[in-house]
C-alpha positions as CSV (number, residue, x, y, z in Angstrom):
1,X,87.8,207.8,201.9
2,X,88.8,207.2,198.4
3,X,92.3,207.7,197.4
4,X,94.3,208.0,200.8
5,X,95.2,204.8,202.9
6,X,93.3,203.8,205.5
7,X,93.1,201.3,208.4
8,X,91.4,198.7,207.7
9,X,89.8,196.0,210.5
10,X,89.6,192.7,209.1
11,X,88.0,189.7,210.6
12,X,89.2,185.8,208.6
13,X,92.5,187.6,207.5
14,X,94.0,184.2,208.0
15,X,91.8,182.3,206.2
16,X,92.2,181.8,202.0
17,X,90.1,184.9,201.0
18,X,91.7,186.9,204.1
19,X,94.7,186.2,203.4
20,X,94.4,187.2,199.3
21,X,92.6,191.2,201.0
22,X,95.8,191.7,203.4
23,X,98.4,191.2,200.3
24,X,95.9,193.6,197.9
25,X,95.2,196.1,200.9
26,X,99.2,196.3,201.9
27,X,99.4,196.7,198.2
28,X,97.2,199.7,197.6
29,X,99.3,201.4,200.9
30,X,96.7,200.4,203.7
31,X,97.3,199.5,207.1
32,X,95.7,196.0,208.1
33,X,94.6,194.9,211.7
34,X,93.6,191.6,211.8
35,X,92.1,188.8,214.3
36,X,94.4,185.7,214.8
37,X,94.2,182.6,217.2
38,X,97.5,181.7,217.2
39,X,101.3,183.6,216.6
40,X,101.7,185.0,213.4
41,X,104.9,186.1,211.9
42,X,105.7,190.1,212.2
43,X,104.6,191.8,208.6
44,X,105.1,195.0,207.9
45,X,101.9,197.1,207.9
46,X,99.7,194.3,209.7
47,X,99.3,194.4,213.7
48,X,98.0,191.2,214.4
49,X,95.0,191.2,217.4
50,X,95.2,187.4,219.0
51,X,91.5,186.6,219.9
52,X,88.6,185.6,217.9
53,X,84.9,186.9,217.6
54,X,84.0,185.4,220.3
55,X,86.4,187.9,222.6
56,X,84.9,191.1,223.0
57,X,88.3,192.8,224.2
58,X,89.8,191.5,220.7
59,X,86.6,192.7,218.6
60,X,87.1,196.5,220.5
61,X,91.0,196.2,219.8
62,X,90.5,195.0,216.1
63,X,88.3,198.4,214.9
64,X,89.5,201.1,217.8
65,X,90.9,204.2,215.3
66,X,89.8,202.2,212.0
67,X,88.3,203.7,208.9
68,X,86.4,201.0,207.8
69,X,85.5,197.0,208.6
70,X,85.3,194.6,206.3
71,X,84.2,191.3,207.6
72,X,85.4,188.2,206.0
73,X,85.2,185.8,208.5
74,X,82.8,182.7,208.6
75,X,81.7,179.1,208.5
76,X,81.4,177.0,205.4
77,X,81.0,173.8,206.6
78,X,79.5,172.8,210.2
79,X,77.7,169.6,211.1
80,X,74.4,171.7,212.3
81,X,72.9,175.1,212.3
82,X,73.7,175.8,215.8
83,X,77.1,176.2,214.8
84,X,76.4,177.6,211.7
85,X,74.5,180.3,213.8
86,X,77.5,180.7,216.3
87,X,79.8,181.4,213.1
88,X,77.4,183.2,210.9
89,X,75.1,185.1,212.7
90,X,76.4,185.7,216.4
91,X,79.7,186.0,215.0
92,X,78.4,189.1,212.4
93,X,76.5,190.6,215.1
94,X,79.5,190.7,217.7
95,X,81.1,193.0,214.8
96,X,78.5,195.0,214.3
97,X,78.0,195.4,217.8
98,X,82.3,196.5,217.9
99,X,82.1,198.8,214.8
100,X,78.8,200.8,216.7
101,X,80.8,201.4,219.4
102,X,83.8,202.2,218.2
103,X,82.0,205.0,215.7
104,X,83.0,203.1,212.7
105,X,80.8,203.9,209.4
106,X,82.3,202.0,206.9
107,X,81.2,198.2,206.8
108,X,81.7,195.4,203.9
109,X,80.3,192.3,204.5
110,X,81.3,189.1,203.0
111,X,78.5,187.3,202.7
112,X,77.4,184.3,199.8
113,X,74.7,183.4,196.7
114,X,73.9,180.5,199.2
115,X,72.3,183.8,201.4
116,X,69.4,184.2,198.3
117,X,68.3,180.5,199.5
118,X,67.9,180.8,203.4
119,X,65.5,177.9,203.3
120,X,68.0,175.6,201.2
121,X,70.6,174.5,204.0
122,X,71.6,175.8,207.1
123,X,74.6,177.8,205.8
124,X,72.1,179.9,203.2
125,X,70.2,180.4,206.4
126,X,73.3,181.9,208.5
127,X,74.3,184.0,205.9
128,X,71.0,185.2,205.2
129,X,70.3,186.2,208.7
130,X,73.9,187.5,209.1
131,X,72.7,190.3,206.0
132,X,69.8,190.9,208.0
133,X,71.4,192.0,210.8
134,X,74.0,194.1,208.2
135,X,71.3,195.5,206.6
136,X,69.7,196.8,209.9
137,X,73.0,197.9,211.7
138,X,72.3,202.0,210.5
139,X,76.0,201.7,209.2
140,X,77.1,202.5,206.0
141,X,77.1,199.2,204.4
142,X,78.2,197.0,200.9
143,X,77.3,193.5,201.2
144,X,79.3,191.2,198.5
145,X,77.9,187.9,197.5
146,X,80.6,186.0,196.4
147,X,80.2,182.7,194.1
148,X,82.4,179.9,194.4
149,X,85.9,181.2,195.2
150,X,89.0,179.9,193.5
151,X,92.9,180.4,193.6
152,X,95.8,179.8,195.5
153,X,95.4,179.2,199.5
154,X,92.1,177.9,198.8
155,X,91.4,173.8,200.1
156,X,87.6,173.6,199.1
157,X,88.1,173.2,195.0
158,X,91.6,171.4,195.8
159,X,89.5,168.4,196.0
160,X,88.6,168.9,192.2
161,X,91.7,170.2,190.8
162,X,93.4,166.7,192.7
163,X,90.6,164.6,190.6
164,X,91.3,166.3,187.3
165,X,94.8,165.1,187.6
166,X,93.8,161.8,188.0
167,X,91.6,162.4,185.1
168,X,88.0,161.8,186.6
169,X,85.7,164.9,187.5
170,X,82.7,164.4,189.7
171,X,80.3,166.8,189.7
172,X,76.4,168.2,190.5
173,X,74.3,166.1,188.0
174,X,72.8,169.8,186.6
175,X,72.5,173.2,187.0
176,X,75.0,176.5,186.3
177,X,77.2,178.2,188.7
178,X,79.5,181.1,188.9
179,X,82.9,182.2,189.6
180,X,85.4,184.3,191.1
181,X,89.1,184.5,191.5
182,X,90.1,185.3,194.8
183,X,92.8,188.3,193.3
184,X,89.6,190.0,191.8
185,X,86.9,189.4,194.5
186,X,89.3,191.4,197.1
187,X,89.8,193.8,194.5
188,X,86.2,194.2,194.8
189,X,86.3,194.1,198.5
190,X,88.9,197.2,198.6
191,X,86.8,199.4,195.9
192,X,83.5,199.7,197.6
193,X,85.3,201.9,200.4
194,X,83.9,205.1,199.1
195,X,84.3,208.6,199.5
196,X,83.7,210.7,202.9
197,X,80.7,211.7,201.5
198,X,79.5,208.7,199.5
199,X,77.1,205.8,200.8
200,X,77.6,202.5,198.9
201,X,74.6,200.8,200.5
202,X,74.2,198.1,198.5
203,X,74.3,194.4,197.6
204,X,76.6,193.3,194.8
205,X,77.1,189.9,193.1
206,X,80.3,189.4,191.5
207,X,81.4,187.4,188.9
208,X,84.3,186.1,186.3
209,X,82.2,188.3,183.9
210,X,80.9,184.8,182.0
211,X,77.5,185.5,181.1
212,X,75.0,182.9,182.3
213,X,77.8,181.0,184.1
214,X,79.6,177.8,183.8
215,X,77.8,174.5,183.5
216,X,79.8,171.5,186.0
217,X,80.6,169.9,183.6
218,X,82.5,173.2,181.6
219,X,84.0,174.1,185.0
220,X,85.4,170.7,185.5
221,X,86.8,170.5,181.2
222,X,88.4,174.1,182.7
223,X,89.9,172.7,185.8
224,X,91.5,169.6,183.5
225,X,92.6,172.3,181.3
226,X,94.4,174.1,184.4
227,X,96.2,170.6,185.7
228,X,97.3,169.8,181.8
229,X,94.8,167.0,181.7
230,X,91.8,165.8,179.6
231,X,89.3,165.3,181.5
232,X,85.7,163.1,182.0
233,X,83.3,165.3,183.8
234,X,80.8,162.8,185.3
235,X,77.3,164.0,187.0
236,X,76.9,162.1,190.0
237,X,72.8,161.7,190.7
238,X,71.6,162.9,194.2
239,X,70.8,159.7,196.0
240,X,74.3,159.3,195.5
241,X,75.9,162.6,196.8
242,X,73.6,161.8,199.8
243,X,75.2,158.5,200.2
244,X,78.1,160.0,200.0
245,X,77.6,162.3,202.7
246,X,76.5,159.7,205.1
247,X,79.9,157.7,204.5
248,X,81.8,161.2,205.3
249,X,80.0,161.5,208.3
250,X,80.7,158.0,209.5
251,X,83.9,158.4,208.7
252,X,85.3,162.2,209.7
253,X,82.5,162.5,211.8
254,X,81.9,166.3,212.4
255,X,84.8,167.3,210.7
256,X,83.4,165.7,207.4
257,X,82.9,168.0,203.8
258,X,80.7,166.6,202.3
259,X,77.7,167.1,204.7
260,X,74.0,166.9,203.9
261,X,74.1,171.0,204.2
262,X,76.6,170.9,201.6
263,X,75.0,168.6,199.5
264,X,71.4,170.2,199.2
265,X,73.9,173.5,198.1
266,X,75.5,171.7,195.6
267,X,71.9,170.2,193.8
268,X,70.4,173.5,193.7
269,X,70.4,174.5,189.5
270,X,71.1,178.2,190.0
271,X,74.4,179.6,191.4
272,X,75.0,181.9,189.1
273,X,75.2,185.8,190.0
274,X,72.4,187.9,189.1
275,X,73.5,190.6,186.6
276,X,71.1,193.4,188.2
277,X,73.4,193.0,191.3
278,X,76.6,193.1,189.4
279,X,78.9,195.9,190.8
280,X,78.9,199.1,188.1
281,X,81.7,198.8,185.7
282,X,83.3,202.3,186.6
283,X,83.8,200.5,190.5
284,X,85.2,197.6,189.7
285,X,85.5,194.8,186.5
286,X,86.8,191.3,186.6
287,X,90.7,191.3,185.2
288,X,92.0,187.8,186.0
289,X,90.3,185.2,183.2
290,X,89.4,182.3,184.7
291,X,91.5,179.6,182.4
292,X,94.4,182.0,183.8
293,X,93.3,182.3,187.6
294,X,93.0,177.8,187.4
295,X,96.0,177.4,186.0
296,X,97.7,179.8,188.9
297,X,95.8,178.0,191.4
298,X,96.9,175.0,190.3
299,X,100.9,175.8,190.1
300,X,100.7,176.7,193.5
301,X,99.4,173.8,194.6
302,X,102.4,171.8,192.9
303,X,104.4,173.9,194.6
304,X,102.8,173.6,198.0
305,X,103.0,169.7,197.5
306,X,99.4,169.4,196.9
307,X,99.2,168.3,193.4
308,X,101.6,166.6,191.6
């Protein structure tokens, strides 16, 4: 399928990544169908399908006649594994399920680093069960792990770049992570479709290309750097991120962010992408530095209102 458009079904096209793969995908000449819940504005090259993954009409309307799915959709944040199950797991299934009967080969699966630590939290779990389920589905399948995601669109770093304006950084008391623009993980996300004749099976753990990662503290001195501010990167121990949680919760109830899930995530010491799953350099490369994709991220948020 390589080098001639395609159709493209894409599940969480309105969500922050989503949205990023429709505007690289109607870039590259492709025709986009993607789920929505509400009206969207007409866009040339998209037909939006209203339903969800729950809706089996919409899943069957979503891939008939496509060449390939790739299936962003999911749930970050829930207050319990049921409902990171519904999102995760059922959700991935009911697309596998569509794409099988609809004679669809071609599947990329978003999926997360959190899925190498199933037993860490509840999310690591659902996205670890949602590979499983990939991995067994006898389509021809790329799974991307993604590490935290970053640029404009996005509201779960906003909460960081908002802090580094005000000049104060919290952050994980240790431990390294990775990175990723959004512009360069879609990139990805387009160049795994592969030729008629090619299988990609495979899983791949993208990066910003900075070897061994970023430490919190680094990433927050970045973010201060990408909001025009000096910044004090303070660790905040784990009793207190804990504490934390349990004043979200009593406070946004189940809509809070900062959940015990999330918080057992963030203390783990090793998000950082594993360079024997790094996608070959002839398939793909990182292009968008990361002091350059922070500081875009951050003008857009100025310009949405969100940072001033």
């Amino acid at each position: 399928m390589r080098n001639r458009h395609r159709t493209l079904a894409v599940t969480g096209g309105t969500g922050f990544v989503g949205r990023h793969l429709i505007d690289a995908a109607l870039a590259q000449g492709h025709l986009v169908r993607a789920l929505t819940r509400s009206p969207r504005p007409p866009r040339d090259g998209v037909q939006w399908i209203y339903g969800s993954m729950e809706k089996p009409l919409a899943l069957s309307q979503l891939v008939a006649g496509a060449d390939a799915v790739i299936h962003v959709a999911g749930v970050v944040s829930a207050p319990s594994r049921e409902e990171f199950a519904i999102g995760n797991v059922e959700g991935t299934l009911a697309v596998v399920d569509a794409a099988r009967a609809a004679g669809i080969r071609r599947f990329v699966h978003v999926s997360s680093l959190a899925a190498r630590e199933p037993k860490l939290s509840n999310y690591g779990w659902s996205k670890a069960r949602a590979e499983i389920i990939v991995a067994a589905s006898a389509l021809d399948w790329t799974i991307v792990r993604p590490p935290a995601v970053f640029g404009p669109g996005d509201r779960e770093m906003l909460e960081l770049f908002r802090a580094a304006a005000r000049g104060l950084v919290p952050h994980p008391p240790g431990g390294r992570l990775s990175v990723i623009a959004a512009q360069d993980l879609v990139r990805l996300l387009l160049a795994v479709l592969p030729d008629d004749d090619e299988s990609q099976a495979a899983i791949y753990e993208p990066d910003d290309g900075r070897p061994g990662g970023w430490a919190h503290g680094e990433f927050a001195q970045a973010i201060g750097m990408a909001v025009g501010r000096r910044v004090r990167a303070q660790p905040v121990p784990g009793w207190a991120m804990r504490a934390g949680a349990k004043i979200d919760a009593m406070v946004r109830g189940p809509n809070a962010k900062l959940t015990d899930d999330r918080v057992s995530y963030f203390l783990h010491d090793d998000w950082v992408a594993n360079p024997e799953f790094r996608p070959p350099a002839h398939l793909w490369r990182p292009q968008l530095a990361t002091l350059d994709g922070l500081a875009v991220a951050a003008e857009s948020y100025r310009e949405e209102g969100l940072l001033k």
